[in-house]
BALOBA-1460 file (C-alpha; in Angstrom, 3 decimals):
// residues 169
<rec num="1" residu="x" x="28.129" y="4.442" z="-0.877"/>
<rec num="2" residu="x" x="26.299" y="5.764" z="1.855"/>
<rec num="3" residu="x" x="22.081" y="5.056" z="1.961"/>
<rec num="4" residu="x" x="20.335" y="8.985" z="0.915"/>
<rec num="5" residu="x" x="16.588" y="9.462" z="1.532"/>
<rec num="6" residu="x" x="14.494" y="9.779" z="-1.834"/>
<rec num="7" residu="x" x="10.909" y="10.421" z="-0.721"/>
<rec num="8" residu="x" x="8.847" y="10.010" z="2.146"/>
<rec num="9" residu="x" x="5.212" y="10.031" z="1.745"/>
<rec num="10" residu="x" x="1.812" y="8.297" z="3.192"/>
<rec num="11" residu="x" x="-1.829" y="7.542" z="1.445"/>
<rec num="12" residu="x" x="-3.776" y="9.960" z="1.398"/>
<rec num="13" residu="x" x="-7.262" y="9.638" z="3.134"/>
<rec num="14" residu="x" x="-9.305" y="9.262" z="-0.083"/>
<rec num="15" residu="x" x="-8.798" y="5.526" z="0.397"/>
<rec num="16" residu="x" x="-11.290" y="5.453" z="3.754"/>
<rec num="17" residu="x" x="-13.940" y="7.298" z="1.433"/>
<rec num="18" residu="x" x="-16.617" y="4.711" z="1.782"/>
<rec num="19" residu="x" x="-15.739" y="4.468" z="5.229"/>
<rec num="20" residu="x" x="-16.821" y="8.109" z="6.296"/>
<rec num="21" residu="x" x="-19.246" y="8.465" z="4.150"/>
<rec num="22" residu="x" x="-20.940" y="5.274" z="5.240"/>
<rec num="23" residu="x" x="-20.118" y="6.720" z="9.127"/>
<rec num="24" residu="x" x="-21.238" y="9.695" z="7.954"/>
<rec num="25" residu="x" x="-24.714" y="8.599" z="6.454"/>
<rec num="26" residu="x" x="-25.170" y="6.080" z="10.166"/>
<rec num="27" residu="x" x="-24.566" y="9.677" z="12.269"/>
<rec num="28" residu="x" x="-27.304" y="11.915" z="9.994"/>
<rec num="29" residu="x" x="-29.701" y="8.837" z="10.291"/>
<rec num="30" residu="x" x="-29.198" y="8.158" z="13.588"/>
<rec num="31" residu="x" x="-29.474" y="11.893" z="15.057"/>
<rec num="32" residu="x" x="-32.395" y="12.222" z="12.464"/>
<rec num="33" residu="x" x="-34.398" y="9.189" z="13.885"/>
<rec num="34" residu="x" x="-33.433" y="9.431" z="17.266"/>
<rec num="35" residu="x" x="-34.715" y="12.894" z="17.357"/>
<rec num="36" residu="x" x="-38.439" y="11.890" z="15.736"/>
<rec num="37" residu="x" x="-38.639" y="8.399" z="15.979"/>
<rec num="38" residu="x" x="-36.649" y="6.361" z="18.325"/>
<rec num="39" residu="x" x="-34.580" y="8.548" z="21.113"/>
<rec num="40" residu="x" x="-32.085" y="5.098" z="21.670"/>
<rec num="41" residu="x" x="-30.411" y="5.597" z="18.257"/>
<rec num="42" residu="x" x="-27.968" y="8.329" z="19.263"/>
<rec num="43" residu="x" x="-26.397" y="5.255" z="20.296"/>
<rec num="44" residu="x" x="-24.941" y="4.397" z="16.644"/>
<rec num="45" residu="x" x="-23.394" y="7.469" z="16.739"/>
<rec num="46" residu="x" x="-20.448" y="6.502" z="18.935"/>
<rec num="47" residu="x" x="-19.421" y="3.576" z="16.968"/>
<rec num="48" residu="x" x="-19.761" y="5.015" z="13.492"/>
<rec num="49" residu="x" x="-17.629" y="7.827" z="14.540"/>
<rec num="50" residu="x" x="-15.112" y="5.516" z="16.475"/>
<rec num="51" residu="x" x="-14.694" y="3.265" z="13.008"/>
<rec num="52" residu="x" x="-14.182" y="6.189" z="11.280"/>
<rec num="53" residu="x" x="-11.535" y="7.839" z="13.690"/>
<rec num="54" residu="x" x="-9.729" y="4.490" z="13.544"/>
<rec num="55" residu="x" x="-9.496" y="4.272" z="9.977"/>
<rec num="56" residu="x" x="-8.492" y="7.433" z="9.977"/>
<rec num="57" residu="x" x="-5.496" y="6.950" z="12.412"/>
<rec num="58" residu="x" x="-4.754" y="3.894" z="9.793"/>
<rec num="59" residu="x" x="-3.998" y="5.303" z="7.280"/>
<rec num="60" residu="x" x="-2.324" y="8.531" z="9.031"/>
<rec num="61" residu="x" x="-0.008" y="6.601" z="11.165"/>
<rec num="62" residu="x" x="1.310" y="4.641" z="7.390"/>
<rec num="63" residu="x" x="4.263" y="5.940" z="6.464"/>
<rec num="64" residu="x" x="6.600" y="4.836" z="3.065"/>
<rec num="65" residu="x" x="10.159" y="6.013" z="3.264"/>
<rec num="66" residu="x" x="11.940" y="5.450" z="0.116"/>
<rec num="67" residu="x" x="16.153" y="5.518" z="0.207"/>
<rec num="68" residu="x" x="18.154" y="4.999" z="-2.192"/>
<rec num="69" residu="x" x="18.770" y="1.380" z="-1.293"/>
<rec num="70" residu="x" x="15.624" y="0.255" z="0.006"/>
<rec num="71" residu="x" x="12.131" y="1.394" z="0.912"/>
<rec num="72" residu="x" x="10.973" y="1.571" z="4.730"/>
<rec num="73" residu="x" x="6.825" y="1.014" z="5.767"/>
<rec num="74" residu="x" x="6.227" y="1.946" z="8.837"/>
<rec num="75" residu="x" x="2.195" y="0.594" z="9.995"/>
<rec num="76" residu="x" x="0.661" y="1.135" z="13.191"/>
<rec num="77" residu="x" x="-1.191" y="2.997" z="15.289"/>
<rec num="78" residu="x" x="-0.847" y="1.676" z="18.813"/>
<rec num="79" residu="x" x="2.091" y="-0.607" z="18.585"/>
<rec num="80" residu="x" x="4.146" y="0.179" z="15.229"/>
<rec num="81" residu="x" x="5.894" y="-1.949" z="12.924"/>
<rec num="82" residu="x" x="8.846" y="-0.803" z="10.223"/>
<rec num="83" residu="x" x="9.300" y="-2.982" z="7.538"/>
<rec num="84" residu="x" x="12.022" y="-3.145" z="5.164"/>
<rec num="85" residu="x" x="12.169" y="-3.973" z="1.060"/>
<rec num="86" residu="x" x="15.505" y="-4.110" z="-0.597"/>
<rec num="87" residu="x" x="14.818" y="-2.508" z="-4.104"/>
<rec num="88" residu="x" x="16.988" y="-4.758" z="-5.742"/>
<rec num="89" residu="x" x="13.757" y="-7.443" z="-5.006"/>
<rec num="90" residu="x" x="11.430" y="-5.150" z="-7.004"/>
<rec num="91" residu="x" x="10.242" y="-7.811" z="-10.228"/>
<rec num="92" residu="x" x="8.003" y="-5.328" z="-11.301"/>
<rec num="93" residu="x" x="5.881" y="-2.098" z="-11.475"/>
<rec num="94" residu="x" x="2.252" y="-1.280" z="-12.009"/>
<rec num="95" residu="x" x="-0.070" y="1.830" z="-11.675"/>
<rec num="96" residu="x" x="-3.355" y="1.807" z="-10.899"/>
<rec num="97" residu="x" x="-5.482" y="4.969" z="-11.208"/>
<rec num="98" residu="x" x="-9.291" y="4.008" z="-10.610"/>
<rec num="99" residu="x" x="-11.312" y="6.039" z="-11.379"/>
<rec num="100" residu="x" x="-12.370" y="7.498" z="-7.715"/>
<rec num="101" residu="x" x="-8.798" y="8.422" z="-7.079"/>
<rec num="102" residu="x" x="-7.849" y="9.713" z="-10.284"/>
<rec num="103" residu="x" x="-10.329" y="12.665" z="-10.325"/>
<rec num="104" residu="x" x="-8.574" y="14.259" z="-7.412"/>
<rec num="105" residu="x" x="-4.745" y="13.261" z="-9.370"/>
<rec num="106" residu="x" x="-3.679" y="10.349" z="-6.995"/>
<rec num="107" residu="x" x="-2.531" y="6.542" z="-7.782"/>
<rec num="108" residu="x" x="-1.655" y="3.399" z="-6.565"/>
<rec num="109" residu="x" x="2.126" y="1.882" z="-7.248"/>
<rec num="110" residu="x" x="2.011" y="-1.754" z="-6.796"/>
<rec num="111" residu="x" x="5.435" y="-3.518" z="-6.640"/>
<rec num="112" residu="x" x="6.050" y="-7.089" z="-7.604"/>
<rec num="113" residu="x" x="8.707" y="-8.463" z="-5.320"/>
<rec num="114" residu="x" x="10.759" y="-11.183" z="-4.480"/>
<rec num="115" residu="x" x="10.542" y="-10.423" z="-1.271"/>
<rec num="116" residu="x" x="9.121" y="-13.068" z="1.543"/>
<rec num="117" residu="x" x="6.953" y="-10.736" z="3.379"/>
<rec num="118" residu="x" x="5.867" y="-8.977" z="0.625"/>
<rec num="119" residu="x" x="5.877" y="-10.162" z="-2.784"/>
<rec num="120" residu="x" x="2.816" y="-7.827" z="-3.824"/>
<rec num="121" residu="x" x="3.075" y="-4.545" z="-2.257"/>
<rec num="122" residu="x" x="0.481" y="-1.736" z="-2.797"/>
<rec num="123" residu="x" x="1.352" y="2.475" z="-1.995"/>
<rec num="124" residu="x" x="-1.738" y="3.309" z="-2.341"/>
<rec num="125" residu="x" x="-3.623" y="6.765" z="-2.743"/>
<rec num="126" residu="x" x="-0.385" y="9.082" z="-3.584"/>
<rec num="127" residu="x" x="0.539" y="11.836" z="-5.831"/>
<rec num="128" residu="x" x="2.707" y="11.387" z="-8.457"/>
<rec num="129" residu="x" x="2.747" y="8.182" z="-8.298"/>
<rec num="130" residu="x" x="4.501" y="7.874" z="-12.127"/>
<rec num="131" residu="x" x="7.003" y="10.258" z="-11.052"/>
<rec num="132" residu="x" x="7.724" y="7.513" z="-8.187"/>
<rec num="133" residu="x" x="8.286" y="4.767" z="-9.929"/>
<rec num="134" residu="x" x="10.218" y="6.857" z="-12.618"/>
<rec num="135" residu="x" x="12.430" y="7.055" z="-9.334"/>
<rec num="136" residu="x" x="12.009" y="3.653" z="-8.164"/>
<rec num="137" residu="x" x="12.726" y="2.134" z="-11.445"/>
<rec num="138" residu="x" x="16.403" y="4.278" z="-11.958"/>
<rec num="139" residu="x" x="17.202" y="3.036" z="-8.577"/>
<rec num="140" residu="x" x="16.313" y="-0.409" z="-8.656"/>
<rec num="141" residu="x" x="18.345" y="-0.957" z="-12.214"/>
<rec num="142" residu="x" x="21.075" y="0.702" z="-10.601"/>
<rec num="143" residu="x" x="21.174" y="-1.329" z="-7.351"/>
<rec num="144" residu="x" x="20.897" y="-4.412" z="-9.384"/>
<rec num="145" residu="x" x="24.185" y="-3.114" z="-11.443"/>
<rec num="146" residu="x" x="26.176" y="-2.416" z="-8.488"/>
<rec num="147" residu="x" x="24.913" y="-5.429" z="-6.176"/>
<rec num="148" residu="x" x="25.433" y="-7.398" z="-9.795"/>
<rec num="149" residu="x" x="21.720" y="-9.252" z="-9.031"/>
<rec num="150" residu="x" x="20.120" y="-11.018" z="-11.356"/>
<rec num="151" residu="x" x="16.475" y="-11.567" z="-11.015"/>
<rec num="152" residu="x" x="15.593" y="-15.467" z="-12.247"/>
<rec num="153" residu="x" x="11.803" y="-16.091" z="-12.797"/>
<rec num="154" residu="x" x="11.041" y="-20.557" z="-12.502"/>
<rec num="155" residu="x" x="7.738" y="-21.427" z="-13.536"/>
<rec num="156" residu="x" x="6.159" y="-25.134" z="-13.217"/>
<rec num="157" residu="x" x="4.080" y="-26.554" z="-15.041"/>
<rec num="158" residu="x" x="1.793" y="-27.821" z="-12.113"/>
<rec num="159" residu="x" x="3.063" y="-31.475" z="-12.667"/>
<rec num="160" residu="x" x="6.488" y="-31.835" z="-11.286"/>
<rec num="161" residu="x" x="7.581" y="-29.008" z="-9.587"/>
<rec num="162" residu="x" x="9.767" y="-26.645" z="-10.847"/>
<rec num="163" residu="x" x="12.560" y="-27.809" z="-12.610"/>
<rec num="164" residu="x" x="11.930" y="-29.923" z="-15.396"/>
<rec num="165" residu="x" x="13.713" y="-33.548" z="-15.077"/>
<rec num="166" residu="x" x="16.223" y="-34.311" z="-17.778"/>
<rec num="167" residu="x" x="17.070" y="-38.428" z="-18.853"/>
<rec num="168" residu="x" x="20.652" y="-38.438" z="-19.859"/>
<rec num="169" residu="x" x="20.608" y="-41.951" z="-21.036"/>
């Protein structure tokens, strides 16, 4: 069965909010005082506004690629790195809506994993991000089916390890 592209989406730039506005309250000060009290301040400018543009390029340059076997991240502005879960790892599924994020309709899907490089995994700031997992979740229980995986949870107890020891005499 050949690997078919699901969705392909990135955060949206509500999650650098504090960010820019806390740039954008250093730039207003900073012209404001450098023009009546202190002319050196224009010199906060230039980092507040690089910050910003960083964060900015962050966040753009974050893109999730889900297929229908796996899910892609690709991070990075300069250098860039793609990453690769196998949905069949996916333990579990969890949306969170703050409050912030919900007034303008977006969410954050977090993904429990069994994965080594990412075991908690956060898509943060995206529409629709029910209608996602809705997707995620069909195509995880079917991978599992077809791959025939079987997802095994060990807990210790925090005294010996974990596997409990069994005396057979």
């Amino acid at each position: 069965m050949s690997e078919n592209a699901i969705w392909k989406g990135r955060p949206s730039q509500w999650v650098n909010f504090m960010v820019f506005a806390i740039c954008g309250l250093v730039v207003v000060g900073a012209v404001i005082c450098a023009v009546w009290l202190w002319s050196w301040l224009w010199l906060l400018i230039l980092p507040a506004v690089s910050w910003a543009s960083w964060k900015y390029l962050e966040v753009r340059f974050r893109v999730y690629e889900l297929t229908s076997e796996r899910l892609r991240i690709y991070e990075g502005v300069l250098n860039q790195t793609i990453d690769e879960l196998e949905l069949y790892r996916v333990k579990d599924m969890t949306i969170e809506r703050p409050f912030w994020l919900r007034i303008v309709g977006l969410g954050t899907l977090v993904l429990i994993t069994s994965d080594r490089s990412h075991p908690e995994l956060h898509i943060a700031a995206i529409n629709d991000a029910m209608g996602l997992r809705d997707q995620m979740r069909t195509l995880v229980e079917g991978l599992r089916d077809r791959k025939r995986v079987r997802e095994m949870d060990f807990s210790s107890d925090g005294e010996g390890g974990e596997f409990e020891e069994f005396d057979f005499e």
